[in-house]
C-alpha positions in Angstrom: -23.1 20.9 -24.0 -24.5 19.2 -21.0 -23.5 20.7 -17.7 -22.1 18.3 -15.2 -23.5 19.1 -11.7 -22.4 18.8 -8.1 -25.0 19.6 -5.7 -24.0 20.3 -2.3 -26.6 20.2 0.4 -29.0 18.9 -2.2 -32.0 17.8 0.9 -32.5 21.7 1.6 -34.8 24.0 0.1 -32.0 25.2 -2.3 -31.2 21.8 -3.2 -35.0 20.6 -4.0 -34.9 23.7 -5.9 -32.1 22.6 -7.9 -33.6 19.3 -8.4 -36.3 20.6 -10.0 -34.2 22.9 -12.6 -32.6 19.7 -13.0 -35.2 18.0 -13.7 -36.9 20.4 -16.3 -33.7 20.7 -18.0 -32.3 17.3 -18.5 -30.7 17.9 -22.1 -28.6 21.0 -20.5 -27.9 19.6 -16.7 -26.9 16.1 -15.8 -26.3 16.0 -11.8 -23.0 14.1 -11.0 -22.6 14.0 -7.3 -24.7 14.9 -4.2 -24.4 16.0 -0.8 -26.2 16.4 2.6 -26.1 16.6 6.2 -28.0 13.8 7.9 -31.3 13.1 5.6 -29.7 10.0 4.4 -33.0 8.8 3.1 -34.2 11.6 1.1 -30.3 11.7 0.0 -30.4 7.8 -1.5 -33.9 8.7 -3.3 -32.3 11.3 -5.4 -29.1 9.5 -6.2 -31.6 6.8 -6.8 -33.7 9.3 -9.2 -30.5 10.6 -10.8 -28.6 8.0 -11.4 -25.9 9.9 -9.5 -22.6 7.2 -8.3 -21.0 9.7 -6.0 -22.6 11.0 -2.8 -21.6 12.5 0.6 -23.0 12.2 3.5 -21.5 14.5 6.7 -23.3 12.1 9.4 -20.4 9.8 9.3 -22.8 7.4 11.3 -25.8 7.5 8.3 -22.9 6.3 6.1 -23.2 2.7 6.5 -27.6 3.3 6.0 -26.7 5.0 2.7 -24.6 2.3 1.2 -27.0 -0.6 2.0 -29.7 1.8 0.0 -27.7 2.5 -2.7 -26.0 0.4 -5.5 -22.9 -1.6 -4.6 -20.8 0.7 -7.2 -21.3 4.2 -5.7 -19.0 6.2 -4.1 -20.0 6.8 -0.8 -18.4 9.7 0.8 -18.5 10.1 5.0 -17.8 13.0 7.3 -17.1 16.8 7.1 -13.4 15.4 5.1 -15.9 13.4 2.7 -17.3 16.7 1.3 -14.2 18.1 0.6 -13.3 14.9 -1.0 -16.3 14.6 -3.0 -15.7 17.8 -4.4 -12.0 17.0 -5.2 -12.6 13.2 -6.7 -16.0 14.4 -8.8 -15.6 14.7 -12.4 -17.9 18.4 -12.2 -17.5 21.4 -13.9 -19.9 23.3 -11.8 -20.7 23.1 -7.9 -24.1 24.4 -6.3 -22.8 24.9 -2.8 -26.2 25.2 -1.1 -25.1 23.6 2.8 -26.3 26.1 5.5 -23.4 27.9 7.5 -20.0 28.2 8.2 -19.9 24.1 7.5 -20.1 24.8 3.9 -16.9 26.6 3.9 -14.1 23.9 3.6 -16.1 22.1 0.4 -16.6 25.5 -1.3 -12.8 26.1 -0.9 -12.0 22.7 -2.4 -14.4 23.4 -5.1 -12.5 27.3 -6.0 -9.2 25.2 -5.9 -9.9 23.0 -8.6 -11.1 26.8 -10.8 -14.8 25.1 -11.0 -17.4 27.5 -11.8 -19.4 27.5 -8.5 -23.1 28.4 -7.6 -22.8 30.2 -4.5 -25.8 29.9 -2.5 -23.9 29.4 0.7 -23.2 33.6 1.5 -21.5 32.4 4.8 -18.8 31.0 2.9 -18.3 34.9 2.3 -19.1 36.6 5.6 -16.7 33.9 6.8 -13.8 34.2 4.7 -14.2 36.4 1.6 -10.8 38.2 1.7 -9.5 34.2 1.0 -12.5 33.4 -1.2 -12.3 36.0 -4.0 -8.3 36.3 -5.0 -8.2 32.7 -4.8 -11.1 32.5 -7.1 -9.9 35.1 -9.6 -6.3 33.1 -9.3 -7.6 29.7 -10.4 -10.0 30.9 -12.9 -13.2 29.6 -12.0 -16.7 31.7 -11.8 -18.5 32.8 -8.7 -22.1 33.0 -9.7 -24.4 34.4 -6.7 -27.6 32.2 -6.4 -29.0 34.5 -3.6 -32.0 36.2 -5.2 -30.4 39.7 -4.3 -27.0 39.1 -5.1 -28.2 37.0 -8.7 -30.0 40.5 -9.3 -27.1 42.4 -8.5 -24.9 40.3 -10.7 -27.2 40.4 -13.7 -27.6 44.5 -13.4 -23.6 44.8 -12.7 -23.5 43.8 -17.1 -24.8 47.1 -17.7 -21.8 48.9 -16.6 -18.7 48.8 -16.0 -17.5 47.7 -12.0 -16.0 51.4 -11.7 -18.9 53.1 -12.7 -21.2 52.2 -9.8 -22.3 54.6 -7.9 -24.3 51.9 -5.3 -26.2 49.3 -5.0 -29.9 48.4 -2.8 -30.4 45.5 -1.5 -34.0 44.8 -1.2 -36.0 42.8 1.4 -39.0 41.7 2.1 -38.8 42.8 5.9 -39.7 39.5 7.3 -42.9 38.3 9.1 -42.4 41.1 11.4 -42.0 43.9 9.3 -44.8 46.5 10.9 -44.4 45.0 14.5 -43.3 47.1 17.4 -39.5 46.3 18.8 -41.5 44.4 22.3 -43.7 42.8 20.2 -40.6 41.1 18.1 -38.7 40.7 21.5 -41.4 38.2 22.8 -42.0 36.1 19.0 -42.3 32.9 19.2 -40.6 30.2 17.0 -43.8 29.6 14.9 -44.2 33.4 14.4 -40.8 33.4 13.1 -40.7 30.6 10.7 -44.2 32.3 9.0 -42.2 34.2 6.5 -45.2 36.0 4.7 -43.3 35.5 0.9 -40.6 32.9 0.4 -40.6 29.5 1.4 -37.4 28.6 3.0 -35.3 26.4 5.9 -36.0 27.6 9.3 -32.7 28.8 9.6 -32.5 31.1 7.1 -35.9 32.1 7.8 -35.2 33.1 11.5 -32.6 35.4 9.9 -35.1 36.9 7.8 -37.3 37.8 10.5 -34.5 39.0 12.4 -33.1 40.4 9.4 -29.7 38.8 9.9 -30.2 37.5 6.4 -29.8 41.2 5.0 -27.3 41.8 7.9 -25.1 39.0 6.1 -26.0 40.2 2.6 -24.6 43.2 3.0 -20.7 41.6 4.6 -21.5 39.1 1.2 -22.1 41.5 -0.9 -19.0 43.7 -0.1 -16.5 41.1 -0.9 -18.6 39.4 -3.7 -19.0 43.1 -6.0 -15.6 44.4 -4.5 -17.6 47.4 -3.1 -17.1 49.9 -0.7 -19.6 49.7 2.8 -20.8 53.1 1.9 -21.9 51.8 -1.3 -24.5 49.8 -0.1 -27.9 50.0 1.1 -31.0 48.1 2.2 -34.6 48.9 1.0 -37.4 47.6 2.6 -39.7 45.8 -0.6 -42.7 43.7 1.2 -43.5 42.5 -2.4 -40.2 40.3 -3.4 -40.6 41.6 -7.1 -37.7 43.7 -7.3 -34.9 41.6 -6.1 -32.1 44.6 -5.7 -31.2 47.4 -8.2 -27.7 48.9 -9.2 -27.5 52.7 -9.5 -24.5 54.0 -12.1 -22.6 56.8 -12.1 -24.9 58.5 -14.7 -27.8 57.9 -12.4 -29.7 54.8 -14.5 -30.7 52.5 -12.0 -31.1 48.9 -13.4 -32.9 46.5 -11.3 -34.0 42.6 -12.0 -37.3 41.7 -11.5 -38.9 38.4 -11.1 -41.3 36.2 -9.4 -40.3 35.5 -5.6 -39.3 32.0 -6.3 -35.4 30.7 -5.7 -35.6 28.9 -8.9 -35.4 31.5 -11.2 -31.6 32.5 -9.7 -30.3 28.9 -9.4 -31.8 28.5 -13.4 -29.6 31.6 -13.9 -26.5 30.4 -11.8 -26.8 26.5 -13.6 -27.3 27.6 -17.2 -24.6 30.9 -17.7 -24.1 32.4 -20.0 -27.3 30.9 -21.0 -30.8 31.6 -20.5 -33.3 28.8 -21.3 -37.2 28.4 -20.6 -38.1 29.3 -17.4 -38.8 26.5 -15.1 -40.5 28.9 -12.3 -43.9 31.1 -12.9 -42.5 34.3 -15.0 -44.0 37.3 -13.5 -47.3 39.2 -14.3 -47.3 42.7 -15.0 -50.4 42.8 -13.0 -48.0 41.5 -9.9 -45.8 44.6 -9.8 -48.5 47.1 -10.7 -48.0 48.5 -7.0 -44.5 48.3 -5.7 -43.7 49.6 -2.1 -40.2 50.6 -0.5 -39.4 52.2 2.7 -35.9 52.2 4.4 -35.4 50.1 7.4 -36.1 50.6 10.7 -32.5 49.8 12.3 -34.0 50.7 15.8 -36.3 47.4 15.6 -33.9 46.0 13.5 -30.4 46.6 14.9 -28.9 43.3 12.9 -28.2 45.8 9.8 -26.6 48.1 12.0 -24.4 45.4 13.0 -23.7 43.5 9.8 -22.3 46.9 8.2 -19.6 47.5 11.2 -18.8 43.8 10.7 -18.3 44.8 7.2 -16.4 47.7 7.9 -14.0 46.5 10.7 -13.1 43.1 8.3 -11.1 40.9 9.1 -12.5 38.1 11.7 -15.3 40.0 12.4 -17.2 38.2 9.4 -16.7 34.9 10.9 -17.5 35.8 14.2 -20.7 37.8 13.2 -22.0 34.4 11.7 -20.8 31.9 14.2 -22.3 34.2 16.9 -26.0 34.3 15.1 -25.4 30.6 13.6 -25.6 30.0 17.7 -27.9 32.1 18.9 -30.5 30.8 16.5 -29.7 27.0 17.4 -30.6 28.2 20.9 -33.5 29.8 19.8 -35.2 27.3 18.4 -33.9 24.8 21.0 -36.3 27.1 23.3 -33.2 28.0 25.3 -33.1 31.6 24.8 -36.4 34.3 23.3 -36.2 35.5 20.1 -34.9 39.3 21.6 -31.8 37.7 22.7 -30.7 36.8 19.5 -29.1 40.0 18.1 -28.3 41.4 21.8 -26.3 37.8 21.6 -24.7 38.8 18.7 -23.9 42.3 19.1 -22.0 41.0 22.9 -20.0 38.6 20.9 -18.8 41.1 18.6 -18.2 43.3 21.4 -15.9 41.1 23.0 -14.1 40.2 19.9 -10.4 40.9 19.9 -10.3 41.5 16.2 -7.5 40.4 13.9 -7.4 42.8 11.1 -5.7 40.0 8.1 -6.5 36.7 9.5 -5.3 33.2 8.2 -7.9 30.6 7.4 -6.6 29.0 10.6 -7.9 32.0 12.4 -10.8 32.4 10.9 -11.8 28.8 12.1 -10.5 29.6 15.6 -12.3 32.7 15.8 -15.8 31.0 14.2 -15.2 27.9 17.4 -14.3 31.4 20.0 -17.7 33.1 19.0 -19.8 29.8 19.9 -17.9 29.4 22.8 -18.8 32.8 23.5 -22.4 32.8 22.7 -22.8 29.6 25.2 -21.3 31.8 27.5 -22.9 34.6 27.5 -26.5 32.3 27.5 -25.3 30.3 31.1 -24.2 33.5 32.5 
């Protein structure tokens, strides 16, 4: 049976990603309704491509642009409130919520109240607000399928066992562009040095949190809520290869790991076709790729984002959102050239600081403390 797609954020490198799946597996996917930020050109080409007759558009003032492009009889949705009601008025069984940061939260919610099986590739949506994500989702029935390379692997390995029987889990990484440099080094990288990431190809904003290794700082709040796991049972591994995309140890002491090609393809194939698994629409891996696998634990001293994304796991509570809203800032000033890249965790680690944490928030609150924590970080950059 053909899967009916909504593809949320669908001009990123997640969604092109998608696209192609999509477009490899036409008998198994049809693509329903698209979604994206300001690109409203790139946007009209794929509904265009797709055939799609529902679209959104959260540059209210592209809106009028899109429709002239499109055909008179699609739906054109405008705004951060057209999102949520493209996800609401969409005859989809799945969602891929791909849109970058805390703006991806209010569609993702829509999508988990109407118990659609969801691609998650949006982890802020869980650093953010997984205490309200994760009972609603097991309350309306839908699936949360990770589309994160680390947390697909986890996900995959987690069918070997039962959830009880895990002892922990690694979360791998590739350690970023600037993996072997020294901590003034890193302190003085420019914005082209931090948007060479030596392995994956990827927006600059996730990229900048790779090389500060916010990314992996975020994985590990994600992974918490998404696996129901303790803090203590998760660790990071340095893996400069991107073969092994994380491993799951069991109470027995099997560790089962996923391994693939570093390509995002290969999870959002996995998160678009469960149960299933058809053809591979990415390169399949090479023995001869993984004949030499390297892993070394992090270096939190030149790295203090892990440091601080397991206390913001630990403390709960608003410190999720405010951990993201403070780095979601801080990188906007980075690459605005406001700040240098050293500034970005110390940014992040004064916000949190400063937080006055509230321990079981409402979604209310976790909005007001995501809009404190930018109003913080501009702060603490004019002081």
């Amino acid at each position: 049976m053909t899967r009916r797609v909504l593809l949320l954020g669908s001009t990123g490198s997640i969604g092109a990603a998608a696209l192609d799946v999509a477009r490899a597996l036409r008998d198994e996917i049809e693509i329903v309704g698209l979604a994206a930020g300001n690109s409203w050109e790139k946007l009209a080409a794929q509904a265009l491509e797709f055939g799609v007759r529902s679209v959104a558009i959260a540059d209210a003032a592209r809106a009028n642009d899109l429709r002239r492009r499109l055909p008179a009889e699609t739906r054109v949705f405008a705004g951060a409130a057209g999102l949520v009601d493209l996800v609401r008025e969409t005859d989809a069984d799945f969602v891929l919520a791909a849109i970058v940061g805390a703006a991806g939260l209010p569609a993702t919610l829509a999508a988990v109240e109407r118990g659609l099986d969801i691609g998650l590739a949006n982890k802020e949506s869980l650093v953010v607000a997984g205490s309200i994500l994760m009972p609603l989702v097991k309350s309306n029935g839908g699936k949360l399928i990770p589309i994160d390379s680390e947390h697909s692997a986890i996900f995959q390995a987690m069918h070997a066992g039962r959830p009880e029987e895990v002892r922990r889990i690694y979360l791998t990484a590739s350690g970023g562009p600037f993996r072997t440099w020294n901590a003034e080094k890193i302190a003085d990288a420019t914005l082209e040095q931090a948007l060479d990431h030596p392995v994956w190809s990827m927006g600059p904003k996730i990229t900048i949190d790779s090389a500060t290794m916010m990314n992996k700082a975020l994985e590990i709040v994600e992974a918490h809520h998404l696996f129901g796991l303790r803090v203590d049972q998760i660790e990071v591994l340095i893996h400069p290869e991107s073969i092994v995309h994380s491993m799951v140890e069991f109470a027995d002491g099997s560790l089962i790991a996923q391994l693939g090609t570093p390509d995002m393809r290969t999870p959002i194939q996995y998160a678009m076709t469960f149960p299933h698994r058809k053809a591979a629409v990415a390169p399949t891996l090479c023995w001869k790729q993984a004949r030499r696998l390297h892993f070394e634990p992090p270096d939190a001293q030149r790295f203090p984002a892990l440091r601080l994304g397991f206390e913001a796991a630990r403390a709960g509570g608003t410190s999720g959102a405010v951990f993201n809203a403070a780095n979601e800032a801080a990188v906007e000033a980075f690459r605005a050239a406001r700040i240098g890249f050293g500034r970005i965790t110390t940014l992040i680690e004064q916000t949190l600081r400063r937080h006055a944490l509230i321990a079981s928030p409402t979604l209310e609150e976790l909005l007001a403390a995501d809009a404190w924590a930018r109003q913080e970080v501009e702060r603490c950059i004019e002081r």
